[in-house]
N, C-alpha and C positions, 0 to 999 in steps of 0.2 A: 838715555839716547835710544830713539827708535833703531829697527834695522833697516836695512838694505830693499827701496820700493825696487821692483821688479815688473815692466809693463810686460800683461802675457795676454793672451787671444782668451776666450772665453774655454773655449776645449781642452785647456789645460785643465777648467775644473772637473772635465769628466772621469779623470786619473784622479780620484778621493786621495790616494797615500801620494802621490805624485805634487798636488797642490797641496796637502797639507805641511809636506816638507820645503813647500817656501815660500809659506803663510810669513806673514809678518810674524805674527806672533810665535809660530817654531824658530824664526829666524832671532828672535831674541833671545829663546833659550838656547841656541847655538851658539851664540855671543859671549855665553856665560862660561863656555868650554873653554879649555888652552886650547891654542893654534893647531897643537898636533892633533889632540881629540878632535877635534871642529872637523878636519881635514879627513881623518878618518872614519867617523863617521859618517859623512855625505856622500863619499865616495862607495862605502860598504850597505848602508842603507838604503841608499837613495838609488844608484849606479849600479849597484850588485856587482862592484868590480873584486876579483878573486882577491886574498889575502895577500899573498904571492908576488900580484902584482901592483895593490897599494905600500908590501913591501919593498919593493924595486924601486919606486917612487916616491918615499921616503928614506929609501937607505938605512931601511930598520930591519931587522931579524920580524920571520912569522910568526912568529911566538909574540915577541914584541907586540906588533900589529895586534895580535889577537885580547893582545890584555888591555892593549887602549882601545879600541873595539867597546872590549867588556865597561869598562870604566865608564867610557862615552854611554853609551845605554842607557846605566843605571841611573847617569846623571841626566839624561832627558828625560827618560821617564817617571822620574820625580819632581819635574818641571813642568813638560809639555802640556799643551791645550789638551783634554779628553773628551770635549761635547764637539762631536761631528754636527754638521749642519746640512740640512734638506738645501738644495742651493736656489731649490724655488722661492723657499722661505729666507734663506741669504739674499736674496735680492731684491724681496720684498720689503724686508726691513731697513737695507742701504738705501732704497730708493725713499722711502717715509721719512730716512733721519735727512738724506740730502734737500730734500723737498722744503722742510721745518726748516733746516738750519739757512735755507736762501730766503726763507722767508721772516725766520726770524718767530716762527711759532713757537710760543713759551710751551702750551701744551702738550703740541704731536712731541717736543723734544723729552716733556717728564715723562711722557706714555713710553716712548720707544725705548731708550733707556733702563740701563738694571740701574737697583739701587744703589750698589757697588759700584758703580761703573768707574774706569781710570781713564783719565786723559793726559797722553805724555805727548811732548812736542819733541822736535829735533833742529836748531837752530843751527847746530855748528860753530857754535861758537862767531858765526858771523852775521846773522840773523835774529831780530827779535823771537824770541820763543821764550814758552813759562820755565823756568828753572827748576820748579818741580810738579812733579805727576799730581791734578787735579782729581782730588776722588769725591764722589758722589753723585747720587743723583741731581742734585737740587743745585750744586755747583757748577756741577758743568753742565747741565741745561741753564742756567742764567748765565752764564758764561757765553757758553755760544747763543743766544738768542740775540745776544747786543752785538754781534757779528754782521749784521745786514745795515744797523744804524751806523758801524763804524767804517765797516768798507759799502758805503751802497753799490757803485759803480762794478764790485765782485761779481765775476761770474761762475756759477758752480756746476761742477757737470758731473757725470759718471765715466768710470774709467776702470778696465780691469786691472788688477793690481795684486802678486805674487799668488795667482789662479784661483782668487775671489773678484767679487766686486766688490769696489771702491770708489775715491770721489777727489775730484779736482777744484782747486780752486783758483783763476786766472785773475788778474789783477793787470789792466792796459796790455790788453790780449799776450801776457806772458805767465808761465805758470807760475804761481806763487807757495802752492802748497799742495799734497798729497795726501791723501786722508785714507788707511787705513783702518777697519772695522772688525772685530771679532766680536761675533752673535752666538749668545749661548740661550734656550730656552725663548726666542723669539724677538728677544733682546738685544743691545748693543753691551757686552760688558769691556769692552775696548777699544781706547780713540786711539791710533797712532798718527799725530799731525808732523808729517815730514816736510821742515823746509830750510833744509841744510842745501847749500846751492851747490854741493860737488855730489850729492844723490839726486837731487833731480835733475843736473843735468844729464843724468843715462835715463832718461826716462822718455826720450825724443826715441827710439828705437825701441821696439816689441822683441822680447827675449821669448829666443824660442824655445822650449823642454820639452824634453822628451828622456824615457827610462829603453 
């Protein structure tokens, strides 16, 4: 299951630590924390809110706080994404995979792509979506290449999305699908295809962030 798309203005990506903590891709290893880690965490890294006061709002001892603090950490940073991305070059490459994948280019899609690359959808259980994460190159470039034969009438656009760019996919001018991208080395090595219809429906309102 992907996480949480997040529509944000483009200036969020000028905050490097600010977007990267709600990148899709950090949002999934956040996913991976208990509720109380999750919570404390975002609030302490992200919000720079005092101990004191995430413990007030949790109803935990500081001490407490401090060791799920630590916990949370260790377990992100054993996770997290590590290849920062030029954003010029982030959007050069979102726009080549969007461009191929409306067009249905078998090639621009082997080119852009790592050879790793993962492709995980998020149906919701109410929604056609792959049931499991699609890896490779050669897979999911033939994958999505028969995307434009299968939906012609799709429309695909760009879209900023958890303070990257990203890509939209509309179907009888209603969204159908949210496409998350994490580009490492020039590359795409991660699809997030979000089309659980209780996340995109927050996706009609621009979340604002700010530290």
């Amino acid at each position: 299951m992907a996480a949480e798309p997040l529509p944000t203005s483009p200036e969020v990506a000028e905050d490097v630590e600010l977007a990267e903590s709600v990148s899709i891709a950090m949002l999934t290893v956040l996913e991976t924390l208990a509720p109380a880690e999750r919570a404390v965490f975002v609030l302490r890294e992200v919000f720079e809110v005092p101990y004191a006061d995430i413990a007030l709002a949790l109803d935990k001892t500081p001490a407490a706080v401090r060791q799920i603090a630590h916990r949370a950490r260790e377990h992100v940073a054993a996770r997290r994404p590590r290849i920062r991305v030029d954003r010029a070059e982030h959007q050069r490459v979102v726009d080549r995979f969007l461009a191929a994948l409306g067009t249905g280019d078998l090639q621009v899609l082997l080119d852009v792509l790592a050879p790793g690359v993962v492709l995980v959808a998020d149906g919701g259980g109410e929604v056609a979506a792959f049931r499991r994460p699609v890896v490779g190159r050669e897979r999911v470039a033939s994958l999505l290449s028969r995307f434009r034969t299968l939906a012609p009438d799709a429309v695909v656009g760009s879209v900023s999305l958890n303070g990257a760019p990203a890509g939209r996919i509309d179907l009888a001018g209603e969204l159908d699908t949210a496409i998350s991208l994490v580009v490492a080395d020039g590359r795409i090595s991660r699809i997030y295809a979000i089309r659980n219809p209780h996340k995109l429906a927050r996706l009609g309102e621009e979340a604002t962030l700010s530290r």
